[in-house]
PABA-431908 format. One record per residue (C-alpha): x, y, z; residue in one letter. Coordinates in nm, 3 decimals, padded with zeros to 5 digits. Layout:
// PABA-431908
{x = X | y = Y | z = Z | rest = A}
...
***
This chain:
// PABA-431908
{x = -01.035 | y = -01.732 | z = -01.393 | rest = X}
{x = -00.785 | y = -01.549 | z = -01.177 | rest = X}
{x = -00.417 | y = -01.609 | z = -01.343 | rest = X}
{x = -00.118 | y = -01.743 | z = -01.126 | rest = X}
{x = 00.227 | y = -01.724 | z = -01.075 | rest = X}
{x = 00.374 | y = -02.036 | z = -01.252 | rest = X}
{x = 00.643 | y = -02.198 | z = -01.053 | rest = X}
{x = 00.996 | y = -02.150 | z = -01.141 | rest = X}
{x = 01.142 | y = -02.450 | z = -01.290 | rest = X}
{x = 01.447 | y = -02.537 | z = -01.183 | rest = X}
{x = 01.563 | y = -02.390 | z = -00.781 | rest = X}
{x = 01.653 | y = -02.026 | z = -00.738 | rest = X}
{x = 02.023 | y = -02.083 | z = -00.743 | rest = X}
{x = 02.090 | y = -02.317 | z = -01.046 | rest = X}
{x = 02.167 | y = -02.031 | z = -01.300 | rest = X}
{x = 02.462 | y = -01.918 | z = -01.108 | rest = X}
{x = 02.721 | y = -01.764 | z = -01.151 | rest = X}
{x = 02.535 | y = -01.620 | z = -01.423 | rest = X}
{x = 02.197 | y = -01.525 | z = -01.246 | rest = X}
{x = 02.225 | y = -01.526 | z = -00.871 | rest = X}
{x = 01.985 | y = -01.702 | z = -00.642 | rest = X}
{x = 01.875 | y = -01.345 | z = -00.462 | rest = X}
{x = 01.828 | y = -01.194 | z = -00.819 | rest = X}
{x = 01.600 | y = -01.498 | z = -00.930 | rest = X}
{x = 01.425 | y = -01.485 | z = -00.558 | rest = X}
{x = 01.323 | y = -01.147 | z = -00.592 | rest = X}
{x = 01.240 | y = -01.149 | z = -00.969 | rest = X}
{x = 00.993 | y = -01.439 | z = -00.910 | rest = X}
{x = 00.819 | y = -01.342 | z = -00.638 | rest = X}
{x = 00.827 | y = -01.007 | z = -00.620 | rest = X}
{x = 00.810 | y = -00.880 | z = -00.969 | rest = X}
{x = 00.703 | y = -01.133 | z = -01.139 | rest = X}
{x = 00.382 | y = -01.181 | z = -00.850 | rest = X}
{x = 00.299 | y = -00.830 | z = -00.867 | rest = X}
{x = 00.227 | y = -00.847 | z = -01.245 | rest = X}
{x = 00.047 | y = -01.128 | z = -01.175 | rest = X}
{x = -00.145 | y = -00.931 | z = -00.884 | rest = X}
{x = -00.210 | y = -00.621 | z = -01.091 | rest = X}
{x = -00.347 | y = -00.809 | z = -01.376 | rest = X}
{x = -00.592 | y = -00.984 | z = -01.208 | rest = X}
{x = -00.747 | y = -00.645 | z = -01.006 | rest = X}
{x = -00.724 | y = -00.454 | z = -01.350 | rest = X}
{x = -00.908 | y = -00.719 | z = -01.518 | rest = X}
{x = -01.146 | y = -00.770 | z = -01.223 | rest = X}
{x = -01.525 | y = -00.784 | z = -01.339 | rest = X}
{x = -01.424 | y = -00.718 | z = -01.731 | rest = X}
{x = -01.512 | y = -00.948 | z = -02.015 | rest = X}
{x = -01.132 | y = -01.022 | z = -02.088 | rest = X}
{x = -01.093 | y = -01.201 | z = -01.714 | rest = X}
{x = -01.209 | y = -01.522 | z = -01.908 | rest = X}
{x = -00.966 | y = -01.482 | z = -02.196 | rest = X}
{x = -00.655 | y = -01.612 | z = -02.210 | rest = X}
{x = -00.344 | y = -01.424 | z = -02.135 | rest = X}
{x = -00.248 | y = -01.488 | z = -02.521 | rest = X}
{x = -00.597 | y = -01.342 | z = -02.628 | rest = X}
{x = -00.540 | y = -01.024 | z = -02.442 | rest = X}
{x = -00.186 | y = -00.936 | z = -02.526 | rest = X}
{x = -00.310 | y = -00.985 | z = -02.900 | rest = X}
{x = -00.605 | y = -00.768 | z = -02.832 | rest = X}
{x = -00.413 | y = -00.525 | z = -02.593 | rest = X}
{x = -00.492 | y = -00.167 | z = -02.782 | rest = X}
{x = -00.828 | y = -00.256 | z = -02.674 | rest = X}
{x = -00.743 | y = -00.267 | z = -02.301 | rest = X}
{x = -00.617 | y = -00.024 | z = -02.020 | rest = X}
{x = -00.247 | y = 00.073 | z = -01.984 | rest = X}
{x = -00.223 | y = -00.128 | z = -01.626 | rest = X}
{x = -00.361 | y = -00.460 | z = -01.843 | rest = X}
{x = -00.101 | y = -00.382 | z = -02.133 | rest = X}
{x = 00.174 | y = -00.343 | z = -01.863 | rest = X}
{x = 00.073 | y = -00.601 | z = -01.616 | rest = X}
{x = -00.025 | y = -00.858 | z = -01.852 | rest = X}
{x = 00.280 | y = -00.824 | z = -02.083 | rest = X}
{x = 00.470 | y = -00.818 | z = -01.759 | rest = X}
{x = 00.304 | y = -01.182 | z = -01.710 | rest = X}
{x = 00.349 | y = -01.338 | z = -02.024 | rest = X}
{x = 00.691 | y = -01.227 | z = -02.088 | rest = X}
{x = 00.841 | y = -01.321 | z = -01.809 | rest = X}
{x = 00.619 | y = -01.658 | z = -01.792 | rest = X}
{x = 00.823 | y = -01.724 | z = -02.102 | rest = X}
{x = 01.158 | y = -01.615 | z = -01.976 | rest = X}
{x = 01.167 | y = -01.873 | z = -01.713 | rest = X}
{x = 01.126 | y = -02.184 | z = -01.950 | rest = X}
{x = 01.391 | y = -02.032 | z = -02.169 | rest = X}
{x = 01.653 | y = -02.038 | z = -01.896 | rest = X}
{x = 01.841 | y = -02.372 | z = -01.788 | rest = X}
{x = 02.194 | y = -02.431 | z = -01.693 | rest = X}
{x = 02.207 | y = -02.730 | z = -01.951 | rest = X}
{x = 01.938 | y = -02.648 | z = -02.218 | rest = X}
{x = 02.102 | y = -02.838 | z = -02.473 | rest = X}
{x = 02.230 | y = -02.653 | z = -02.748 | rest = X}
{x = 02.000 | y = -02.521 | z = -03.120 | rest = X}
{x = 01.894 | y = -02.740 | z = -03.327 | rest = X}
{x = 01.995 | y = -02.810 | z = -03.708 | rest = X}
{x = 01.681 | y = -02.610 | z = -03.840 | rest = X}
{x = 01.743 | y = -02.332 | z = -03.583 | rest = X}
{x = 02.102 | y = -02.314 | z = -03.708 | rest = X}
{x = 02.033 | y = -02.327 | z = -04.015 | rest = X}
{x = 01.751 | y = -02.019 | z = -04.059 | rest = X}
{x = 01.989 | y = -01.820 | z = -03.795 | rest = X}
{x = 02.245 | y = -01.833 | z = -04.107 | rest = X}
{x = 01.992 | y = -01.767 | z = -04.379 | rest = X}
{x = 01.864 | y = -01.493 | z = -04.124 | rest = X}
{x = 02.206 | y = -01.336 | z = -03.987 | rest = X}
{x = 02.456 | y = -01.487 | z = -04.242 | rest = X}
{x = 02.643 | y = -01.688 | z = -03.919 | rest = X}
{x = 02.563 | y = -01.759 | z = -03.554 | rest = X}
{x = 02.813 | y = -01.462 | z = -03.443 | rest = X}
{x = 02.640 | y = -01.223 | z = -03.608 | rest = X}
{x = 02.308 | y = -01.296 | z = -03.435 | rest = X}
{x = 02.431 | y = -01.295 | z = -03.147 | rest = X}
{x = 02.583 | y = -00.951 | z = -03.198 | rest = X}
{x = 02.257 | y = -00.844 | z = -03.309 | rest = X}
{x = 02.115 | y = -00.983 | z = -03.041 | rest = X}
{x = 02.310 | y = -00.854 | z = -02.824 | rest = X}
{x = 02.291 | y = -00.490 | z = -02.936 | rest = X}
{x = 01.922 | y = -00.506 | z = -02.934 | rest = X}
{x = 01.930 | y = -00.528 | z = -02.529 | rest = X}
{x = 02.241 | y = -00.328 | z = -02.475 | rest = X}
{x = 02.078 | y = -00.021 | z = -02.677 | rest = X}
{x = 01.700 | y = -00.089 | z = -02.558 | rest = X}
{x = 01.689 | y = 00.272 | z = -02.386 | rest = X}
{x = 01.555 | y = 00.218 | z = -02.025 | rest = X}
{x = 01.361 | y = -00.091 | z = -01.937 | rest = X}
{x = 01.229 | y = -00.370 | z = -02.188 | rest = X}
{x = 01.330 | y = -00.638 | z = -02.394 | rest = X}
{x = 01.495 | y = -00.833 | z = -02.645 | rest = X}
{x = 01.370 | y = -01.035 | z = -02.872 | rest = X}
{x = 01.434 | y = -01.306 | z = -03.158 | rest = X}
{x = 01.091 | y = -01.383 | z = -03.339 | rest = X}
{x = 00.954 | y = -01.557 | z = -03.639 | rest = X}
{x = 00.802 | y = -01.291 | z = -03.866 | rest = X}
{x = 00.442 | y = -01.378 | z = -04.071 | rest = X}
{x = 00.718 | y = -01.436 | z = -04.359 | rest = X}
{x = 00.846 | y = -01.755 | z = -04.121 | rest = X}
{x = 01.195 | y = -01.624 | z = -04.112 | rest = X}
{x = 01.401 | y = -01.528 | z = -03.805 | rest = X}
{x = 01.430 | y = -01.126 | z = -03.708 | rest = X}
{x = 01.554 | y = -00.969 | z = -03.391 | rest = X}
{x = 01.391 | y = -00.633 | z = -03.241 | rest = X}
{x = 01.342 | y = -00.493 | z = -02.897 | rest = X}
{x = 01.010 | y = -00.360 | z = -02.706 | rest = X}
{x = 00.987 | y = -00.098 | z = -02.425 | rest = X}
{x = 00.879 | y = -00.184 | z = -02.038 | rest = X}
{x = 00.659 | y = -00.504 | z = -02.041 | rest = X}
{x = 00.583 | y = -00.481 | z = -02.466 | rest = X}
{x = 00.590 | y = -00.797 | z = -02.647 | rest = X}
{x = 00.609 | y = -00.866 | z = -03.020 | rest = X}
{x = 00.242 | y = -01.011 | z = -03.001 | rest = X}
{x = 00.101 | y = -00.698 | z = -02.890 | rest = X}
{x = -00.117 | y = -00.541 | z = -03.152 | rest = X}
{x = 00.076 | y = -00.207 | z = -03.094 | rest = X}
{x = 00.469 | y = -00.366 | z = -03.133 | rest = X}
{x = 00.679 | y = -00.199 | z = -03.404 | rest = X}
{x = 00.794 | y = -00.548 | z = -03.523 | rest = X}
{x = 00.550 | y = -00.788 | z = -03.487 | rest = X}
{x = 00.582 | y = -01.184 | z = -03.442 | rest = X}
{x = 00.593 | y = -01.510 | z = -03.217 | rest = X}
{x = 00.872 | y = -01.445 | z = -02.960 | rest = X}
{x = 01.100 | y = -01.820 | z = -02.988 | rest = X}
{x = 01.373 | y = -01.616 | z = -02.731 | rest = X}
{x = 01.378 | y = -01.332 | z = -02.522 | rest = X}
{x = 01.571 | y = -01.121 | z = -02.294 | rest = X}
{x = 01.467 | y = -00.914 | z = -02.008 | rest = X}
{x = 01.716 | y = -00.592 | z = -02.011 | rest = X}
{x = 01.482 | y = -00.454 | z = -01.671 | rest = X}
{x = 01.736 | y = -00.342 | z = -01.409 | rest = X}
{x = 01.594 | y = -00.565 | z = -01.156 | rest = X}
{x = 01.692 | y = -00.845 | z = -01.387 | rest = X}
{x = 02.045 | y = -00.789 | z = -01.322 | rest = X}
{x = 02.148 | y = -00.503 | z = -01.115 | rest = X}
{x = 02.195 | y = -00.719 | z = -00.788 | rest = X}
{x = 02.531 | y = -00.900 | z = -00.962 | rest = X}
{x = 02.559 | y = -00.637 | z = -01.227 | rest = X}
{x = 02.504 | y = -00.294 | z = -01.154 | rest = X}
{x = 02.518 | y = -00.045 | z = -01.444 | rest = X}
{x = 02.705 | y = -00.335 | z = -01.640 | rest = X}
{x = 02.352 | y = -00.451 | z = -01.896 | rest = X}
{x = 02.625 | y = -00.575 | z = -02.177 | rest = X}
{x = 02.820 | y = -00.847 | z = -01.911 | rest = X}
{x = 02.438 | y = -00.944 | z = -01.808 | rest = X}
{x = 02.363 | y = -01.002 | z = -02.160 | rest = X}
{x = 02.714 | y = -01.214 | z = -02.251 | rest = X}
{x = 02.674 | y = -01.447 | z = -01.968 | rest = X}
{x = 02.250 | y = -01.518 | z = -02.052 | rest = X}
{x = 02.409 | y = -01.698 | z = -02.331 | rest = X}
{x = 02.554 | y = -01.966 | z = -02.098 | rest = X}
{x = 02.175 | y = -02.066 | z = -01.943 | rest = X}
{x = 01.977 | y = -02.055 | z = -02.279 | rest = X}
{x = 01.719 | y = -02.365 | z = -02.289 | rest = X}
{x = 01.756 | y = -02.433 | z = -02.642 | rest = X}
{x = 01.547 | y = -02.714 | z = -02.624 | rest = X}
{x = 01.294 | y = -02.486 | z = -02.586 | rest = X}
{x = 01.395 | y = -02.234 | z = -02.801 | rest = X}
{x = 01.411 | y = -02.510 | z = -03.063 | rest = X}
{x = 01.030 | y = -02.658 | z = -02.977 | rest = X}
{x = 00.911 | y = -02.264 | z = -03.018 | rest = X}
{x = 01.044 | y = -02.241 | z = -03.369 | rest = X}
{x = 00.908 | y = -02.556 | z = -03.460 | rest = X}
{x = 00.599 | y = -02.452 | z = -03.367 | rest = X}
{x = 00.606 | y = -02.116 | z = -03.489 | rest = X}
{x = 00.729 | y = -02.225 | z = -03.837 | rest = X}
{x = 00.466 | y = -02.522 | z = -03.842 | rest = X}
***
């Protein structure tokens, strides 16, 4: 079962000014399609082509680099798109509420949020999860890692993430990650973010 590039969900051009509509052209169907490519050719006649792509980054010590890269490369950015919106609502009482018993106050995580893309050396991510504890902890993963991945530092179910690649931003951007990251906070789905956690604290 070949896996596909899932359709953006709102047009190319509805997160601006924030994300521009060449940015979100080329990150969709260019990056986001080769993963999608790549993952399917290095998965191509192995046992793991019938898994899903939640089985394999769970199991992903056990598989090639290109499927770790490829495949995280797919499922992280499969989530990103859903957790963009330019009127996601806004977190929800819970949310708010384990944030503060978290973080201590809603400033706070985001400045820890914040840091963990600004100071993720090179390419990757950053993340807020629910740990097996079912609290709320923020960390950061190289290239196309993900906090599911058997090999992550910090382990947990991603409920928000941030791509900090250059080709996320540079087109608007440049060299200028920590604007990038202030203004992702004006196209957060938190309806989304807020059915994750449910589900992840269930």
């Amino acid at each position: 079962m070949a896996f596909t590039l899932p359709a953006l969900p709102y047009a190319f051009d509805a997160l601006e000014p924030h994300i521009d509509a060449l940015t979100m052209q080329i990150h969709h169907g260019k990056h986001h399609a080769a993963y999608v490519n790549n993952l399917n050719n290095a998965l191509a006649g192995k046992p793991e082509e019938n898994q899903s792509l939640d089985e394999i980054v769970r199991n992903i010590s056990k598989l090639p680099m290109a499927v770790r890269n490829n495949g995280g490369g797919h499922w992280n950015h499969s989530m990103f798109w859903t957790l963009l919106s330019p009127n996601g609502g806004q977190a929800s009482d819970d949310l708010t509420d384990a944030i503060h018993a978290a973080f201590g106050s809603v400033d706070t995580f985001k400045e820890q949020f914040n840091n963990a893309g600004a100071t993720r050396f090179g390419s990757g991510w950053a993340w807020l999860i629910v740990n097996a504890d079912k609290k709320l902890a923020i960390c950061s993963t190289p290239n196309q890692d993900n906090p599911l991945m058997d090999i992550a530092e910090v382990k947990g179910t991603p409920i928000l993430g941030l791509d900090v690649w250059e080709h996320a931003y540079y087109l608007k951007y440049q060299n200028r990650r920590p604007d990038y990251i202030q203004a992702f906070w004006n196209i957060i789905n938190w309806n989304e973010v807020n059915r994750l956690f449910s589900e992840a604290t269930k």
